[in-house]
MIDRENKE-122966 format. One line per 2 residues: number of its first residue (from 1); for each residue x, y, z of C-alpha. Coordinates in Angstrom, 3 decimals, m for minus. Layout:
REM MIDRENKE-122966
NUM = X/Y/Z | ... .
This chain:
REM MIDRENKE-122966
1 = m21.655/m7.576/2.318 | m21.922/m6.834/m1.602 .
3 = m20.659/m3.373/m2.643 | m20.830/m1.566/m6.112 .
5 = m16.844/m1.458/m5.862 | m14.148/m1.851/m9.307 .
7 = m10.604/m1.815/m8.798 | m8.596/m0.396/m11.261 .
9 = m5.051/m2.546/m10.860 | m1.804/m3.633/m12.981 .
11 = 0.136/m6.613/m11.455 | 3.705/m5.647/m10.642 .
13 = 2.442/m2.144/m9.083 | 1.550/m0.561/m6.269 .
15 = m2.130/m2.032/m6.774 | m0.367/m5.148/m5.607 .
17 = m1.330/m4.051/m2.251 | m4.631/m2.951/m2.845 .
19 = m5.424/m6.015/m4.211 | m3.854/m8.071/m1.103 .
21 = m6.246/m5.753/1.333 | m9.242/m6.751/m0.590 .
23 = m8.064/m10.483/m0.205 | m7.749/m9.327/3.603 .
25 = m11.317/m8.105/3.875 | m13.380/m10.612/1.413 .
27 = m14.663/m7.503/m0.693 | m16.419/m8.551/m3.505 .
29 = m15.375/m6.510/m6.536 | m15.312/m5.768/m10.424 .
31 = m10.965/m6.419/m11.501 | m10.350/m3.803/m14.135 .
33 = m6.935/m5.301/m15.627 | m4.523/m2.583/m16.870 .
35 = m1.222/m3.695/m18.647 | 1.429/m0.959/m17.949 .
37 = 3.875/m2.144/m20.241 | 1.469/m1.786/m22.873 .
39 = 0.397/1.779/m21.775 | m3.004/1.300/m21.170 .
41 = m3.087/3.687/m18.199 | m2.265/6.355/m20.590 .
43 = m4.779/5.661/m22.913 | m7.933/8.150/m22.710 .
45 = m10.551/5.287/m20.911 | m8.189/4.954/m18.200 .
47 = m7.095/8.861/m18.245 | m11.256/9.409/m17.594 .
49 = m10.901/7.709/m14.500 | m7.778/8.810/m13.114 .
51 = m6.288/11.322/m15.562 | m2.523/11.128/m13.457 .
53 = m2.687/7.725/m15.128 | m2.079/5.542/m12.105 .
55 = m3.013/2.624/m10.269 | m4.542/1.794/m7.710 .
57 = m7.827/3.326/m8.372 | m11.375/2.247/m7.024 .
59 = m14.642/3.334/m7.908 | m17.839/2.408/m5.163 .
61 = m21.039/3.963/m5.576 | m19.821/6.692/m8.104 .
63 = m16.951/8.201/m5.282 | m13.712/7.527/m7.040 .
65 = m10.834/7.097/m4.347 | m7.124/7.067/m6.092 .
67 = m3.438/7.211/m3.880 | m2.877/4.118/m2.219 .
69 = m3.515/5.272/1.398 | m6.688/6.686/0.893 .
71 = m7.799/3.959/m1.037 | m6.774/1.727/1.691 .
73 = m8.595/3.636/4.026 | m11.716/3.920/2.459 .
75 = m11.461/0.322/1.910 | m10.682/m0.392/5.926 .
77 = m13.458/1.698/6.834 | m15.657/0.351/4.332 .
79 = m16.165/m3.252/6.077 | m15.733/m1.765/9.991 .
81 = m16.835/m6.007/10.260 | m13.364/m6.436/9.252 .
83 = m11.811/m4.772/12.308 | m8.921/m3.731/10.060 .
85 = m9.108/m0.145/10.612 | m9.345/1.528/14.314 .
87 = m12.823/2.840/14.210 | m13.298/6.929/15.669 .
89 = m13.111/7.293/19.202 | m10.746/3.927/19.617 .
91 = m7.074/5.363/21.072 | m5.677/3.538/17.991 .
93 = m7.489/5.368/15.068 | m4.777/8.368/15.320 .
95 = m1.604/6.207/15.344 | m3.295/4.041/12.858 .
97 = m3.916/7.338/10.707 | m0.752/8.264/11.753 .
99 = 1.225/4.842/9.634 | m1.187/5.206/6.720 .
101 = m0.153/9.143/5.442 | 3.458/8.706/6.202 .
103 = 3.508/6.042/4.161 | 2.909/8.949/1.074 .
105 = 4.372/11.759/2.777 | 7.490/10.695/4.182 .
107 = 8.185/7.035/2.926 | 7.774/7.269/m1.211 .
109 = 9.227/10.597/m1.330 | 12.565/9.115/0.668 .
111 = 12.646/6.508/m1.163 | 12.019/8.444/m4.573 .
113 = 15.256/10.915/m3.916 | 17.423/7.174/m3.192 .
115 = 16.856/5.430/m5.839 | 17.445/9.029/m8.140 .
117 = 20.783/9.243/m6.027 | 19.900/13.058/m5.224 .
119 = 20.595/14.941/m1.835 | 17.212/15.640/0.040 .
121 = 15.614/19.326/m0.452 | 16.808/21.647/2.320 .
123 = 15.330/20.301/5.812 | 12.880/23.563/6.109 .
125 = 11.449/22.166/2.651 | 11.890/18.500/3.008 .
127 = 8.686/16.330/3.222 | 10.844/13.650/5.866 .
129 = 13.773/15.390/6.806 | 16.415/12.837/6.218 .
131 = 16.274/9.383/4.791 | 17.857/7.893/8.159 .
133 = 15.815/9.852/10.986 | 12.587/8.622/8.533 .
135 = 13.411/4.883/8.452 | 14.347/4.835/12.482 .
137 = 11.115/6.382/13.154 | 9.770/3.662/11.094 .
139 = 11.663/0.985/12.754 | 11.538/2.138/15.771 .
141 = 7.901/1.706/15.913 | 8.330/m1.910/14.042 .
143 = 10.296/m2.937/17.135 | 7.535/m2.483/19.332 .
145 = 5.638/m5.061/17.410 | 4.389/m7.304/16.337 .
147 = 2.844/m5.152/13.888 | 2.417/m1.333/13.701 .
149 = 0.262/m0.818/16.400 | 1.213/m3.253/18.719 .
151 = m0.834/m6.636/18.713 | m3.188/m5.247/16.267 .
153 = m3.102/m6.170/12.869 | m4.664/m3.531/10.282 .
155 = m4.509/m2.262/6.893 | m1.520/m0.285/7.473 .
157 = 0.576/m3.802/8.005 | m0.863/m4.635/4.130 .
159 = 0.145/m1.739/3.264 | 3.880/m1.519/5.054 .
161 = 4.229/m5.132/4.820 | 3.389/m5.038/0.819 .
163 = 5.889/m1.441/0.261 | 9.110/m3.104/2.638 .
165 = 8.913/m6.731/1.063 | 9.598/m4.589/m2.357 .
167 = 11.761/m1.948/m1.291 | 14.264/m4.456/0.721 .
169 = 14.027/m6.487/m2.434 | 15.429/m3.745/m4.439 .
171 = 18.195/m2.802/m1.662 | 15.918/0.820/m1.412 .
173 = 15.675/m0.292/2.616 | 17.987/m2.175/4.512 .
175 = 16.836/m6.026/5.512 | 17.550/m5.487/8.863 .
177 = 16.446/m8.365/11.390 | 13.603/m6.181/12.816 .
179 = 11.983/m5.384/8.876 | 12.827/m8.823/7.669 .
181 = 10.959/m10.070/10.381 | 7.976/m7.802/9.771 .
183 = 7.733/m8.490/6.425 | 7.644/m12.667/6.740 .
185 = 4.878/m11.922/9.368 | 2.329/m10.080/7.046 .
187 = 3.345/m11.421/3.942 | 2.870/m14.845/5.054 .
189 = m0.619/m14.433/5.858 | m3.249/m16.852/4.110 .
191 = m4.773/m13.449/2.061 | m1.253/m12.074/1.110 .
193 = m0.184/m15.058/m0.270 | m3.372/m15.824/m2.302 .
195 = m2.897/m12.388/m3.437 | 0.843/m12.462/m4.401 .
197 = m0.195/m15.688/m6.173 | m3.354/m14.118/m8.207 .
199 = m1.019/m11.789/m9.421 | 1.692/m13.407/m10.680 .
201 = m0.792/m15.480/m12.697 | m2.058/m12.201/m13.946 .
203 = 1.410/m11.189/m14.364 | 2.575/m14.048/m16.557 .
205 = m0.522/m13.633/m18.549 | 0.272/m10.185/m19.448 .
207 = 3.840/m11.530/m20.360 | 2.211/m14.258/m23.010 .
């Protein structure tokens, strides 16, 4: 299947991931580099696309998706052939929904107040209640495995496997047994690794 698609992406970003779930589906795209230590995203070509200046980004068709889990489920849902997102009506589509917004609403904005070593807003205002009670719930489900929803591998596990490979890498989440395990199971994949490895090529370009 050819689609009208550009990705928008910076190695060493979020886009990592995006770019890994496009390796996962075989999309056939147009790369739009970005160098964010040379501030391109802030420059006004980029701000015309996405004026918060971030990445990932995808335009298909004139619909321009930013935020990494709704790119990521456009991009599921965009080759169903793929079987990497739970189509309507399958018992798995809510859960799967379910691992793709916390992800932005409880994950990143834990993680965000950590690494700023700042006390949570009050728990009647607080987006995930407590750093602890959000990474159990997390784990929890992890344990259940092998991947989020059970033996069903989707775009949420690029997109979890991708955000706890980095975070445990930076101490922002513990390496326990059960994520550690997680992690070497999606990023070990034949697409994540061609991925990680496009990237760092891209990466050390940027750096020449």
């Amino acid at each position: 299947m050819t689609v009208d698609l550009t990705f928008f992406h910076a190695p060493n970003s979020r886009s990592g991931g995006t770019r890994a779930l496009l390796e996962e589906l075989g999309a056939d795209y147009e790369l739009h580099v970005l160098n964010l230590k040379a501030g391109t995203q802030r420059q006004p070509e980029y701000l015309a696309v996405n004026p918060m200046g971030k990445v990932p980004a995808i335009l298909h068709r004139g619909a321009l998706v930013t935020e990494q889990p709704a790119v990521f489920l456009y991009l599921a849902d965009l080759f169903p052939e793929k079987g990497l997102a739970p189509a309507i009506g399958d018992p798995l589509r809510g859960p799967y929904l379910r691992w793709m917004v916390y992800y932005g609403s409880c994950f990143e904005p834990a993680l965000v107040d950590k690494s700023m070593q700042r006390e949570p807003a009050a728990s009647s205002t607080c987006p995930y209640g407590d750093f602890d009670t959000m990474l159990k719930t997390l784990t929890d489900q992890l344990a259940q495995g092998p991947y989020l929803l059970g033996e069903r591998f989707t775009a949420a596990d690029v997109l979890w496997g991708g955000a706890l490979n980095w975070t445990t890498l930076f101490k922002l989440v513990p390496e326990t047994p059960v994520i550690r395990a997680y992690i070497d199971r999606v990023i070990s994949r034949p697409a994540m690794q061609r991925a990680a490895a496009a990237d760092a090529a891209l990466a050390a370009a940027q750096q020449a």
